[in-house]
N, C-alpha and C positions, 0 to 999 in steps of 0.2 A: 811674554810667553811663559808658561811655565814651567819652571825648574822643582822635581819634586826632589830637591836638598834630603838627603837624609845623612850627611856627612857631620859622623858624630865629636864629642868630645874626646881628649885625653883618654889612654887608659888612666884609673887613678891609682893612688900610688898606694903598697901596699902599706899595711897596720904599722908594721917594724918600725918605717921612715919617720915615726912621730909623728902623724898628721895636724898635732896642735900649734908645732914650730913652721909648718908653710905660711908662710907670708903669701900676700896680694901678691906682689911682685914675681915671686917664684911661680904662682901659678900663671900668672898671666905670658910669662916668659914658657911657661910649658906648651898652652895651649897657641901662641907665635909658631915656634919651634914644631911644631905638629903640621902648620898651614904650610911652614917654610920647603918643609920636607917635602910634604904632597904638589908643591909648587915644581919644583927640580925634578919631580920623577914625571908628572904630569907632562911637562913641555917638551921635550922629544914625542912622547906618545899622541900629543894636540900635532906636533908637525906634519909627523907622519901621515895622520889623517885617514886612517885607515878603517877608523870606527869612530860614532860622532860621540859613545860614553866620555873619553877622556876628557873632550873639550867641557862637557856638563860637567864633571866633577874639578875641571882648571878653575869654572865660573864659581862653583859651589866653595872653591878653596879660598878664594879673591874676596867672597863673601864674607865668611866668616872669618879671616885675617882681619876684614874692615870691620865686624863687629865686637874681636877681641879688643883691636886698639882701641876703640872707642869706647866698649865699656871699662875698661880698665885703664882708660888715660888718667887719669888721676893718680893712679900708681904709679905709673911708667916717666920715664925721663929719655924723651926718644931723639934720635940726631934730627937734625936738619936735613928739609925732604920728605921725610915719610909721619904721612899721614893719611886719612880715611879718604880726601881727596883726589888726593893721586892715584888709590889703589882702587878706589870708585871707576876714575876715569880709563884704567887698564880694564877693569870691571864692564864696562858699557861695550868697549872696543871689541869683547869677545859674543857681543849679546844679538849682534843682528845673524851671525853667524852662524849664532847656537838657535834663535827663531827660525830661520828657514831651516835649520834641519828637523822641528817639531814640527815645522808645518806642513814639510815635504813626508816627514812621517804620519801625520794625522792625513793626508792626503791619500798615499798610498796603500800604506799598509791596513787603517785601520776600517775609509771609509771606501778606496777604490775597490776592495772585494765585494762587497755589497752594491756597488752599482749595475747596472745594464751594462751590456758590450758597447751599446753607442756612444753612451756616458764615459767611459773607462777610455775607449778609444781619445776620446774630445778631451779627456783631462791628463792623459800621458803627453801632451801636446803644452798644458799648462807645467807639469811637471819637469818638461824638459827645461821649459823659460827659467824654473824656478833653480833647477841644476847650475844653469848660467850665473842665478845671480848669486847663487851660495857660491861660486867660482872664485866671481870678484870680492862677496864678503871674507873669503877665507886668504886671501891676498893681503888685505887690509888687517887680518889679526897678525899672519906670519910677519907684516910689518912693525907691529908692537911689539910680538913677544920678540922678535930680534933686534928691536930697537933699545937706543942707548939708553932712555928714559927708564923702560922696565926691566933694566939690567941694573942700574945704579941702584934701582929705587929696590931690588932684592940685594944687592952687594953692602947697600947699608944697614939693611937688617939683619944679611948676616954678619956682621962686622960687630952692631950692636948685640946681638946674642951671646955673641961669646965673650962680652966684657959688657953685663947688660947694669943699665944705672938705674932706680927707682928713688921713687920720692920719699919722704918720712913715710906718707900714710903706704907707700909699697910695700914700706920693709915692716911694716905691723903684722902679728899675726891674720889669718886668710878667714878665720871662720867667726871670727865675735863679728867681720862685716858683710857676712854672706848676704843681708837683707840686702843691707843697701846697694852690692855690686848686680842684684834683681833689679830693682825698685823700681828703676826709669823704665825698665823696659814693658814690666806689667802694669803699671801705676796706671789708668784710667782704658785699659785696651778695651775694658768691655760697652765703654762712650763711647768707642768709634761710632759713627752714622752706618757704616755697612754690614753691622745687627741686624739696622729694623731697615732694611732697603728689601723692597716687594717688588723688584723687578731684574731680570737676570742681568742687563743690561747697563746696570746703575753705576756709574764710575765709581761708589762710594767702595765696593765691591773690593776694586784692584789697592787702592788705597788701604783697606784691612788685612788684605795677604799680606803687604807689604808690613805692616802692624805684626800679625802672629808672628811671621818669620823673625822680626827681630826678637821678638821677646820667647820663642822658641830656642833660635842661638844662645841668648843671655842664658836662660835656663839651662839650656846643656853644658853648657860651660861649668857649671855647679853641678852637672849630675848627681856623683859620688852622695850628694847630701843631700839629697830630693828622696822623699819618703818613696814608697810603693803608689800611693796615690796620684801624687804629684808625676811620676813618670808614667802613667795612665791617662792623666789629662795631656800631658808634652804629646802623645802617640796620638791624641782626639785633634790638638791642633794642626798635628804634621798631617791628616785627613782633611782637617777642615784645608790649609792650605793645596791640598791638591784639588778638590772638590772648586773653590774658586782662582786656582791656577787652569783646569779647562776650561772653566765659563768663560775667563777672560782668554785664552785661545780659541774657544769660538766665536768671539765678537771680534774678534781680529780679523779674522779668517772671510767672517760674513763681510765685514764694512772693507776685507781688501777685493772679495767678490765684486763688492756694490759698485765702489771708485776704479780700482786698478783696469786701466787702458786693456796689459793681456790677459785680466782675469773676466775680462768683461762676457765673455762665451760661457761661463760658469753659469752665467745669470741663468740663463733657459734650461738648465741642468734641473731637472724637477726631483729627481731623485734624492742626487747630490742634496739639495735644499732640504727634503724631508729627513732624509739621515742628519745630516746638521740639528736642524729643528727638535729631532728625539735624544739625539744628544744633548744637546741645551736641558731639555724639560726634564732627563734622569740627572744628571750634574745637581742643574737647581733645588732637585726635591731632594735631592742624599745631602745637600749641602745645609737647608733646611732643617730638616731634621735634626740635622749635628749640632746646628746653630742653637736651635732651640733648648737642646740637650744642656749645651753649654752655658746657653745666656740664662739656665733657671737659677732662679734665687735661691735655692738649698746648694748647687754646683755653684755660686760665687762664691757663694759663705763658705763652703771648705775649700774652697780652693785659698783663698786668702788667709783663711788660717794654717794650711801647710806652708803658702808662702813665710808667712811670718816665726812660723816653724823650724826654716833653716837655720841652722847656726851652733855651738859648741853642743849643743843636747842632744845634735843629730850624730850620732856615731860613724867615722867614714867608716862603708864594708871593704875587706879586705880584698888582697888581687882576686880570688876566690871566691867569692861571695858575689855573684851577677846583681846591678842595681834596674835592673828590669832588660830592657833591649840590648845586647851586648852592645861594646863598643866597637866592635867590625864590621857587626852587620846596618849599626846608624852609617858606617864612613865610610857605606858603598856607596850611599847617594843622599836625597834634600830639602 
């Protein structure tokens, strides 16, 4: 389902702090401490349950926690325990969850106005099934997040924070390695197969969100040092990734219609199917277009060459100085 993440980096730090003396280590320990925070305030407000944002933005936090550690494992010297694994597996635990609350909302709100009364009638009957099963899915998170597992496994990161260890290459200055704390995550994205995929349906498709998304995270994590350009293109993929963040909850939706025993009365739903259907085909063409935007050969070429861009020559801007999208209004959402 899609999560449209827009939950940003760091503020960065201002001009005074010497920006030349942050090491690897310090930032990466910055941007931890950021996820830590939004972790602890988040989980009272996920219990409560009273609104299904927090839980999107608990998932969005569990995300990018797993894409600091991992991009910056090589700096870091972390306890025993915590790794991208674990907080992957906390990560999934909140996802079927947070699915039927996008599906219950694409259901209701977006597509049951537009139905007929007979239609709407026949699918409050689906909605209600679906009520049941977010019930039991939300049982099974309150069981994680109060479980001893995702307690230790934040008790040791806070523990490491405040007495945090890094490696030789952590404690080196932050910006002569700014390429290479990139590099994995953009280095061949635009070979994915879900570029030239001609069909909305195409698995290659979910497999690419999953691609920008990471190398979107890795990217904001360096904001502060990302030209004007470069924070133009991070804003075209955080689009591209919603454009096929619906597609792939439409094919969800249609193939839970097709199979699922109580969704099976949907099938004679002629409406329902057509609003489906015009959704898919605007998704597909806006997604399209972007795609195409992006995949041209004049927009790789500079894109690669800002990438390669980052680094001591880029001047960090001050607290003062907006480096395109503030950083509150990224770390609302995905």
């Amino acid at each position: 389902m899609v999560d449209a993440d827009r939950n940003g980096p760091i503020q960065p730090p201002a001009r005074a702090t010497a920006p030349s003396a942050l090491t690897s280590g310090d930032h990466a320990l910055q941007l931890i401490q950021q996820q830590l925070r939004r972790l602890v305030k988040l989980r009272p407000e996920v219990l409560a349950d009273h609104d299904p944002e927090p839980l999107h933005q608990l998932r969005v936090s569990l995300r990018r926690l797993r894409t600091a550690l991992g991009q910056f494992a090589p700096a870091l010297e972390l306890p025993e325990g915590v790794d991208r694994r674990r907080i992957a597996a906390v990560a999934r635990r909140t996802g079927q969850c947070r699915d039927l609350d996008v599906l219950r909302q694409r259901l209701d709100e977006r597509l049951g106005p537009l139905l007929p009364a007979d239609e709407r009638r026949h699918l409050q009957r689906t909605l209600d099934r679906l009520k049941q099963e977010r019930t039991h899915a939300f049982a099974t998170l309150v069981a994680t997040l109060q479980g001893g597992r995702y307690r230790r496994l934040l008790e040791r990161l806070h523990r490491w924070q405040q007495r945090p260890r890094f490696t030789p290459l952590g404690e080196l200055p932050l910006e002569p390695w700014l390429v290479d704390w990139q590099a994995p995550f953009s280095a061949g994205l635009f070979l994915d197969p879900g570029w030239r995929a001609t069909d909305p349906s195409d698995d290659s498709l979910h497999g690419l969100r999953k691609r920008i998304k990471g190398a979107r995270y890795a990217l904001e994590h360096l904001q502060p040092w990302c030209a004007p350009e470069l924070l133009r293109w991070l804003e075209e993929l955080r689009q591209a990734q919603g454009h096929l963040g619906d597609l792939h909850d439409l094919q969800v939706l249609q193939l839970a219609i097709g199979r699922s025993r109580w969704l099976r009365g949907l099938r004679q739903l002629p409406a329902l199917r057509a609003e489906l259907d015009a959704e898919q085909r605007l998704h597909w063409q806006r997604w399209r277009e972007l795609a195409l935007r992006l995949h041209a050969d004049r927009n790789r070429q500079t894109l690669h060459r800002q990438l390669l861009a980052l680094g001591p020559d880029r001047p960090l801007p001050s607290a003062a100085e907006p480096t395109g999208r503030p950083a509150a209004a990224i770390a609302s959402g995905g």
